[in-house]
N, C-alpha and C positions, 0 to 999 in steps of 0.2 A: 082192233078187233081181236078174238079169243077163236084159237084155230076147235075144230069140230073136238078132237080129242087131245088129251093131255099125254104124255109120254111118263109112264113110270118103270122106270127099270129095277131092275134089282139092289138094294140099297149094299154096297159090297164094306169091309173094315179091313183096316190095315192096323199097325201099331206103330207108335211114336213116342218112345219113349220110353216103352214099354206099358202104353196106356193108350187104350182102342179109340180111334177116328171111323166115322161114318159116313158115306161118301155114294156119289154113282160115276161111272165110266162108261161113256157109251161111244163107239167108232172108235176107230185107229186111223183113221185123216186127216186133212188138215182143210181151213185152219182149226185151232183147240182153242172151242170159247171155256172160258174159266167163271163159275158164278157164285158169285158170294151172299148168302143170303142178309136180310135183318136180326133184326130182334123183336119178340121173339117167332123164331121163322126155323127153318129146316131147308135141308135137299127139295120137298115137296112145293116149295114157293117157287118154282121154276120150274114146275112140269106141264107149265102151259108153253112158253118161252123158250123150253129144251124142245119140244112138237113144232114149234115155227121154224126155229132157226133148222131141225135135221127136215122140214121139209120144204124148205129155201137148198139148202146145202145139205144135202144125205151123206154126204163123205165126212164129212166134218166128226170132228171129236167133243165131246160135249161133257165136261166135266165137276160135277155140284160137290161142295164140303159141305157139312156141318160142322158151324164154327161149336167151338168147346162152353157145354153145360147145353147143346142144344142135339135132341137124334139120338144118335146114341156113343157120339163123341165126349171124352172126359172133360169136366169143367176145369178141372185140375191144368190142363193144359192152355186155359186161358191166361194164367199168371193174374194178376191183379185184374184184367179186363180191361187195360186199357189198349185205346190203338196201339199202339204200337209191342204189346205183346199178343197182341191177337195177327196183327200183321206179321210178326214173324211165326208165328202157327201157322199163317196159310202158306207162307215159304216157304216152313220147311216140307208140309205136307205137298206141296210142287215136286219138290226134289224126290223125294220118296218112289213120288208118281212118273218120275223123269221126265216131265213136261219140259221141251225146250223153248219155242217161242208161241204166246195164245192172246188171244182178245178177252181180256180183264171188264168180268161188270160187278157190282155191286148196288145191291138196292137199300134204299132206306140205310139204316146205321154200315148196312155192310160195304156201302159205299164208302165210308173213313177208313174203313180196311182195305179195299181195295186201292185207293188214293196209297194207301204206306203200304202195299206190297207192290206199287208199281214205283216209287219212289225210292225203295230200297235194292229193285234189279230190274230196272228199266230197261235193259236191254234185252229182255226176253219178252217182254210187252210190243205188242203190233198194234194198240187200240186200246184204249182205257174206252167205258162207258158206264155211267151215274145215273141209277134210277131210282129215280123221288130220294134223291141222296138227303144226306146233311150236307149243308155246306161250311162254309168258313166263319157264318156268324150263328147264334142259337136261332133254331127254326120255333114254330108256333108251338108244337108240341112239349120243347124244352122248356120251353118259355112259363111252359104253365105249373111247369112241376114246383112246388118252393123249395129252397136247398134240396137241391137233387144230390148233394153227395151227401146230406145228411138224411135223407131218404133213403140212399142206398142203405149206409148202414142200419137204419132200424127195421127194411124190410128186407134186405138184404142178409141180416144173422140170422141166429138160432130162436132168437122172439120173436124175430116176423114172420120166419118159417111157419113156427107153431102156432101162433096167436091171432095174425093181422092177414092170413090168405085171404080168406074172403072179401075183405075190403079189396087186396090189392087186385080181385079178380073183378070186381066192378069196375074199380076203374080200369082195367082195359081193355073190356067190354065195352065199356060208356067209347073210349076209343075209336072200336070197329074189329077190334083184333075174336077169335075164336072164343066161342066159349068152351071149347075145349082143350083149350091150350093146357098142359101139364104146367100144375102150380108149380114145382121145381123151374121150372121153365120161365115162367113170372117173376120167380125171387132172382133167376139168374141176371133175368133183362136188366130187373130196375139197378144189378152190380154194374152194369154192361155200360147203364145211362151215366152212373154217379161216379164211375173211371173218366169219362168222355173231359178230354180235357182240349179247350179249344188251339190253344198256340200250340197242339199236335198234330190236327188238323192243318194248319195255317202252314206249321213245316211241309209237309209234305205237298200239299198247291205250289208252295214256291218252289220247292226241288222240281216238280213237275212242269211248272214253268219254265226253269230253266233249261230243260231236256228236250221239251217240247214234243210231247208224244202226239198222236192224232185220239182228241177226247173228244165222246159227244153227250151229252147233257140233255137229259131227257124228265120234262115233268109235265102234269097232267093239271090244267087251270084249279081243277075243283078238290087235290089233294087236302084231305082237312088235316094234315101233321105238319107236309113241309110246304110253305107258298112259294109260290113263282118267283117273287125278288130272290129266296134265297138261290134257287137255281140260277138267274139270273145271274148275281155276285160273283158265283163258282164258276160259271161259262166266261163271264169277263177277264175274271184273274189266271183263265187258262186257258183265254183263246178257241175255247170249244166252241163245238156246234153245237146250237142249244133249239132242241123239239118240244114244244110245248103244243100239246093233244089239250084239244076243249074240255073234254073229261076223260073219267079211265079214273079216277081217284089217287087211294095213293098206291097198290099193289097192280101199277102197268103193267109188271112182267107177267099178269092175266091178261088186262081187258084192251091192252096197247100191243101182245107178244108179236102179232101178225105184222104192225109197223115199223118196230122196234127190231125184229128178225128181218126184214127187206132194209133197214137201214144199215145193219151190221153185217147183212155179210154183201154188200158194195167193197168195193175199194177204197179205202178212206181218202180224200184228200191230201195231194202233196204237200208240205210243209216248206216252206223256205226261209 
């Protein structure tokens, strides 16, 4: 379910690097949910999800990034786009924020990021959680692209910028995504897609398995991007708990936030 109203705070920036991040910070308690959006997505894809979880837990600290070329954080700061330099982007923007220990979610793409920034300092994670993630094998969506790195690059540069938006804005329309998503925004994704490289995914499930954090894995039957097997896959290989909602599509942390928020702020399960 989708709580009555959505919570939008003030969208605050810091600097890293000497190059602006966009973000919200809302409470000073605990625990600090930490949430990572998609692609392409923003701080704003969690302000149904940030209203559940602060009215489950109103103490709680609730803290959204906008990953880089997305809001109004620098893309420059994504390095090539692939996980694992977008993963240490949210790292370091943690540290920045002196976040010590938070419950880690990631949706859609932003779930491989959050998988490599819990794999990278695991011991400041209480709870990883996967919404309509990728998982360890290509989901449906990938699947359809043909050479997605060689798509990245043609819509990806300076000809596709100028030439091919319009195309690339149908097709992620056809998708389900906004029609008002900033074209900037769509050249960034389809970099975001054509970096995605799977045995860096796959590293970070295994680290993760072998740490054994408390994970839960959450998908919706009728997601038309990523199916159930792959969620499926990812809960086996990590031992999570895996909630699969008859529908809610593929953006739960909408039309699931109400479920999803009474799951997460329980006490996770012991691990032995």
């Amino acid at each position: 379910m989708t709580p009555e109203h959505p919570h939008d705070p003030d969208i605050r920036r810091l600097s890293l690097r000497g190059l602006p991040v966009t973000y919200t910070d809302d409470g000073t308690g605990e625990p600090a949910y930490v949430l990572i959006p998609g692609v392409p997505g923003s701080v704003r894809d969690f302000r149904w999800l940030s209203s559940a979880l602060l009215s489950v837990a109103p103490q709680a600290r609730v803290v959204r990034i906008d990953m880089p070329g997305f809001g109004g954080t620098s893309e420059t700061l994504g390095g090539e786009m692939s996980v694992p330099t977008r993963a240490a982007f949210v790292t370091d923007v943690l540290g920045e924020l002196g976040l010590g220990q938070f419950v880690l979610c990631g949706h859609s793409m932003g779930g491989a990021v959050a998988g490599g920034v819990a794999a990278r300092i695991p011991e400041t994670v209480t709870r990883l959680a996967f919404l309509s993630s990728v998982g360890i094998s290509p989901h449906r969506a990938y699947r359809s692209i043909p050479a997605p790195r060689l798509v990245a690059r043609v819509f990806g540069g300076h000809f596709g910028r100028r030439f091919l938006s319009p195309l690339l804005r149908r097709a992620f329309v056809g998708m389900g995504f906004p029609r008002g998503t900033p074209t900037d925004e769509l050249h960034t994704t389809v970099r975001v897609v054509g970096a995605l490289r799977w045995p860096d995914v796959r590293a970070n499930v295994d680290r993760l398995a072998e740490v054994r954090l408390p994970v839960d894995v959450f998908i919706a039957g009728d997601d038309p991007l990523v199916e159930t097997p792959i969620a499926q896959e990812l809960a086996g290989a990590l031992g999570a708990d895996l909630h699969v909602f008859g529908d809610g599509g593929h953006n739960i942390q909408k039309t699931r936030a109400i479920e999803i928020a009474a799951i997460l702020t329980k006490p996770p399960p012991t691990l032995y």
